[in-house]
N, C-alpha and C positions, 0 to 999 in steps of 0.2 A: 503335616503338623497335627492334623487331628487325629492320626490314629495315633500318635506319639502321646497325643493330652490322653486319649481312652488306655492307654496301655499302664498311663502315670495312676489313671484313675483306678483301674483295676489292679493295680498292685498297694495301693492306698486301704481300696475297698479288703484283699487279702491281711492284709496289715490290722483293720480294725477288726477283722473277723477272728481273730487269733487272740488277739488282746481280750475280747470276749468272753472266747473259751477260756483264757485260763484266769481271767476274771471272776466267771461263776465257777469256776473248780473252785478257787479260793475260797468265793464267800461260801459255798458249799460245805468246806470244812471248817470255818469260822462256825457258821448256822451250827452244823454237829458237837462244835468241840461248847458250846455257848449256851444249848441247849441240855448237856450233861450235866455242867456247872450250874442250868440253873435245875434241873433236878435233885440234884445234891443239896442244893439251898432249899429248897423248898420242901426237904426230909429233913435237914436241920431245925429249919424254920418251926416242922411242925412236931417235934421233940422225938423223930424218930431215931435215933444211933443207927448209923452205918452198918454196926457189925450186924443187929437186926432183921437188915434188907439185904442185906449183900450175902449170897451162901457160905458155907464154911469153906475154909478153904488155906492158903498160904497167904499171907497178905504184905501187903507192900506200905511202909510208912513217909511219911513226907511231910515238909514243912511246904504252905501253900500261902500266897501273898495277895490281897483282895482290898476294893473301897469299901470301905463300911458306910453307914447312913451319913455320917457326919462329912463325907468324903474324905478319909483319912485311909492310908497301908495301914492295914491292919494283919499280922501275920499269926498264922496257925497250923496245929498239926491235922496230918492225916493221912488217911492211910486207903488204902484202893486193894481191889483183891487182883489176884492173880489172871483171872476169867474176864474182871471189868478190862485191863489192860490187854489182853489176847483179844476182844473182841476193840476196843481200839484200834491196835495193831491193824487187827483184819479189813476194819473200814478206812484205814490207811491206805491198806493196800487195794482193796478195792477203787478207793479215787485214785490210786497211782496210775491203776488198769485202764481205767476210764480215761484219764491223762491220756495215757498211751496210744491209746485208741485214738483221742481225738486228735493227737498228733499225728499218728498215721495216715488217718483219713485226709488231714490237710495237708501232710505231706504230698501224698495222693495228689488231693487237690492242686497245691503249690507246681507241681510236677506236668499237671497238662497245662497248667496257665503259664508256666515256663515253656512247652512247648511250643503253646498257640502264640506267645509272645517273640520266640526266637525266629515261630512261622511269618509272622507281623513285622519284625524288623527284617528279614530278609527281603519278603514284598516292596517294603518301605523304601529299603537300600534300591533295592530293582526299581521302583517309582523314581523313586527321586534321581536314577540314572538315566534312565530314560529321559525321566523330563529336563536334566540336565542337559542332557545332549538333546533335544528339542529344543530347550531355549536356545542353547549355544546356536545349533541349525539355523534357528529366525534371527535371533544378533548376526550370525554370519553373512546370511540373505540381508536384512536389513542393512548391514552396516557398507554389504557391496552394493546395494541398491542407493545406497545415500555417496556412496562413491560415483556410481555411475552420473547422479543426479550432479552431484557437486560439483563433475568435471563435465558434465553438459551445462549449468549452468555458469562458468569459468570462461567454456567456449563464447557463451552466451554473450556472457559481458566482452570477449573481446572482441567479437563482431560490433558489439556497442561502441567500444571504444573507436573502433576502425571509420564504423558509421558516423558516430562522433567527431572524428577528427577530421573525416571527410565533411563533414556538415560545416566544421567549423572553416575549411579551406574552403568552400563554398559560401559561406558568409563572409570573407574576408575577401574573397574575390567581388561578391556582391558591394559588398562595401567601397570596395574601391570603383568599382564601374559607379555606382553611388555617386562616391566623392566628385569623378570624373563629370560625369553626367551632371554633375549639381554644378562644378565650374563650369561645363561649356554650356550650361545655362544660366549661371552668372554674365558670363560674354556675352549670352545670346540678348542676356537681358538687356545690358549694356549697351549692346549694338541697336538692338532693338527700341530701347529709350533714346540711343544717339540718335538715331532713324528717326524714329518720331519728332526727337526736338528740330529735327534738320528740317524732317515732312513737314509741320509747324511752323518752324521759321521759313522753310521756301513759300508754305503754303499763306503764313502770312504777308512774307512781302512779294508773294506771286498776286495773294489778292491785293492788297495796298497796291500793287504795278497796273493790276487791272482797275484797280479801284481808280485811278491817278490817270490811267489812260482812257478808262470811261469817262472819268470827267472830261479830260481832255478833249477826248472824240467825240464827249457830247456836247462841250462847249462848241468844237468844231465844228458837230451836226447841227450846232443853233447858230453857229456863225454863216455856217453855210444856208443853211436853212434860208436862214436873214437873208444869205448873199440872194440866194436863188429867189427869195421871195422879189426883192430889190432887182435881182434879172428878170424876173418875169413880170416885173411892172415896166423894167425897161421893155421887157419883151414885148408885154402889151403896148406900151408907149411907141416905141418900135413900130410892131405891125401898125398902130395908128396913124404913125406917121409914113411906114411904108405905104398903109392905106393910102395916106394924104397924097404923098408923094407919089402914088401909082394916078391916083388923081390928077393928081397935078402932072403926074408925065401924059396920063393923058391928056390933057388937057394940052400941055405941051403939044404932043403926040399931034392932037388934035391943032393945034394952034401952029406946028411945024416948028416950033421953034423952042428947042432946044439946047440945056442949056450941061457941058462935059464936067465941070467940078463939082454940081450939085448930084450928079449922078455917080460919081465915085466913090464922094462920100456917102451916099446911101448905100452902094456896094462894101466900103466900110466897115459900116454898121451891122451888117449880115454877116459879114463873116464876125467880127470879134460873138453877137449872141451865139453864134451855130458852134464858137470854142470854150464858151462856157458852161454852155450846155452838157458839152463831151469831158469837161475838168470837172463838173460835179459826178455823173455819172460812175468817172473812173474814184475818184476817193471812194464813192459808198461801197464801189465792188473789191476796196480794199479794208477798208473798214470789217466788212464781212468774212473777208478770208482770215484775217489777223485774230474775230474771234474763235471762228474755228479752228484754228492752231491752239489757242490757248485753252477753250474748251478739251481737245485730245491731250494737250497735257497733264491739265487735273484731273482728268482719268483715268492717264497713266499713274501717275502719281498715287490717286485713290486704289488703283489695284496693286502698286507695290504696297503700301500700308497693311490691305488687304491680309498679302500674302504674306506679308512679316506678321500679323497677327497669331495666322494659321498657323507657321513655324512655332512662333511662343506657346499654341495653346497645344501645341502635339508634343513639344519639349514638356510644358506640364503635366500631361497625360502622361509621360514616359516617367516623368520622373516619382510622380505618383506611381505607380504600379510598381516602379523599382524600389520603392518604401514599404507600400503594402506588402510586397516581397521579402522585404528584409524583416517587416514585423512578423508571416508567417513564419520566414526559417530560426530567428529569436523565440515564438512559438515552440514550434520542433524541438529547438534544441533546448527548453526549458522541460517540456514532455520528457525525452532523453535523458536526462538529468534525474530527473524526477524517477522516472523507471531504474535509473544505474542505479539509483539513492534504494529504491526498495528491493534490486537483485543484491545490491553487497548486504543490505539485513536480511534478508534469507538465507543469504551465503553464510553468513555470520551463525544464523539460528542456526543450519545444518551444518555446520564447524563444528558449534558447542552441542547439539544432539552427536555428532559424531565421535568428541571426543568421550563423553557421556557413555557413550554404546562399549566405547574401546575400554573406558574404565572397569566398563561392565565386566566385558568380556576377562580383561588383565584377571581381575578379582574372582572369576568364576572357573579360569582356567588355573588360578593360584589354590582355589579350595580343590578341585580335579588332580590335581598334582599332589597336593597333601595328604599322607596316608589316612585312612581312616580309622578314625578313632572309634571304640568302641560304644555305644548308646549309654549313658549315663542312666542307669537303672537301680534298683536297691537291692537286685537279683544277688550284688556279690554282697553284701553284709549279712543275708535274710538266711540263718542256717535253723530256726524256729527250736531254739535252744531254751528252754525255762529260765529266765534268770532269775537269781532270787530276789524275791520281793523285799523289800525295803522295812514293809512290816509283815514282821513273821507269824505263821501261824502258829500259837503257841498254845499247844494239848498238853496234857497232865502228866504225858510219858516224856516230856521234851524237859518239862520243866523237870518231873524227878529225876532227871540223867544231869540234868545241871548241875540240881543238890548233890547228887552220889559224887558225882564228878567234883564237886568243891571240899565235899568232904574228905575223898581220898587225896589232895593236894594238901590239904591241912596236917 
């Protein structure tokens, strides 16, 4: 494009240069023809007569048409010699020569800048082909490189999608172990709160049983108590009177005289102490064992609770983790999302880059196909032809050929 602007430019700059020369030809003969007339005026002016200054000779008459002071046509005769008109002529043709010339030379001219410009547009044409097929070459490259891209990132996505769909069959499946997991922890609950209200209620009327039979046993152990104490005042009363009565058998003994029913009944007497002795003995060694039964039970009891506890809080554990799990892969799969969401606007931007590129190409392989037109230059109108001027140069031989000329039509 720039040699195209310098070539405009230089046939622009040709153009004014031309205009110029025949420019100053022109005023050149204006100056001549402007400066006789005013010689002529100023031999008038100064009372000289023509015939005077001018040698003898043939002479030439004429009517000539002029402003006078007033600005007004004012028309008048006169007459010109033969010599003054032959040397006219000659500086006629002397600027004609000089025309000529300057026309040759820029013909000349005209002629190698016609050369160097035909040299210029051939270049230009070989540039702009080359670069044409250089761009075409990187559209070509480019536009398979956006191909390659477009179907690697196609792939891309449907690996997404596969991943995707896998992700989602794997939260669906989570979900439902979920769901599961959360009923058979509902159950668990359930069971677990039955449990409890049962461990509660056994444990309340196991204690209320104990409580009821403490009382009991310890009403017994005060009844007993009481009995035993009341035995063993018999007891002591007893020995006392065994005392007495050992006494007294001795004494007997001693006395020989002895007496079978008093002696029986103190035999009696010994055996009922020596079986009451043995009926408390046995209750307390039952008393004992009945709390240790019930003791093993409430421990048993206490470790089933225990271990229901344990169950509940490992259920909870589990089912946390299977949450937190399901928040990460709702995570992932919003990540996923989010990345699909910005490979289809890439996809999209390298679409419209691509169809762009193809446009490109459609358009550039549409001017390639197009014959070529010639450069729009002013080379074909520019044949540096004189044309005539619009205001004419009018000399004194021009005008008396007018007059001659009007008068032989008359």
């Amino acid at each position: 494009m720039s040699k195209i602007l310098l070539l405009y430019y230089i046939i622009i700059i040709i153009d004014i240069i031309i205009i110029l020369s025949l420019l100053e030809g022109t005023k050149l003969v204006t100056r001549l023809s402007e400066s006789n007339k005013s010689a002529l005026l100023i031999d008038e002016a100064n009372g000289v007569p023509q015939s005077s200054l001018q040698p003898h000779g043939p002479k030439v008459y004429g009517v000539v048409q002029r402003t006078g002071s007033d600005r007004q046509q004012e028309v008048m005769a006169r007459e010109w010699s033969v010599s003054h008109l032959q040397n006219e002529m000659r500086y006629i043709r002397e600027v004609r020569d000089s025309l000529e010339k300057v026309r040759e030379r820029m013909y000349s001219q005209f002629g190698g800048m016609q050369q160097s410009m035909q040299k210029l547009t051939q270049e230009i044409k070989v540039k702009i082909r080359t670069e044409g097929m250089d761009s075409f070459d990187q559209m070509n490259s480019s536009l398979i490189s956006a191909n390659l891209g477009l179907v690697d990132l196609r792939e891309e996505v449907k690996t997404l999608r596969s991943t995707f769909e896998k992700n989602q069959e794997k939260l669906r499946d989570k979900e439902n172990e979920l769901a599961q997991a959360q009923a058979e922890n509902q159950m668990l609950r359930l069971q677990v709160e039955s449990s409890q209200e049962a461990g509660t209620r056994a444990l309340h009327e196991l204690s209320a049983k104990l409580q009821r039979e403490y009382e009991e046993k310890l009403l017994e152990q005060q009844r007993k108590h009481r009995e035993e104490i009341e035995n063993l005042q018999e007891k002591s009363q007893l020995q006392k009177k065994l005392h007495t009565c050992e006494q007294r058998i001795r004494l007997l003994e001693l006395s020989d005289t002895t007496d079978s029913n008093v002696v029986q009944k103190y035999v009696f007497l010994l055996y009922l102490a020596n079986y009451a002795l043995f009926y408390t003995s046995y209750c307390y060694l039952f008393i004992l064992f009945r709390s240790k039964q019930l003791e093993s039970e409430a421990a048993d009891l206490k470790e089933r609770i225990k271990h229901l506890n344990d169950m509940v809080f490992c259920q909870q554990r589990k089912v946390k983790g299977m949450i937190e799990e399901v928040e990460s892969l709702r995570v992932q799969v919003a990540q996923k999302d989010m990345f699909i969401s910005e490979l289809l606007d890439r996809i999209a931007i390298v679409e419209c880059e691509n169809n762009e590129l193809e446009d490109k190409l459609k358009y550039f392989m549409s001017t390639q196909s197009r014959p070529r037109e010639a450069l729009d230059t002013r080379e074909v109108g520019v044949d540096c032809d004189l044309l005539p001027s619009r205001r004419g140069v009018y000399t004194p031989f021009m005008k008396l050929m007018e007059m001659t000329a009007k008068i032989n039509i008359e």
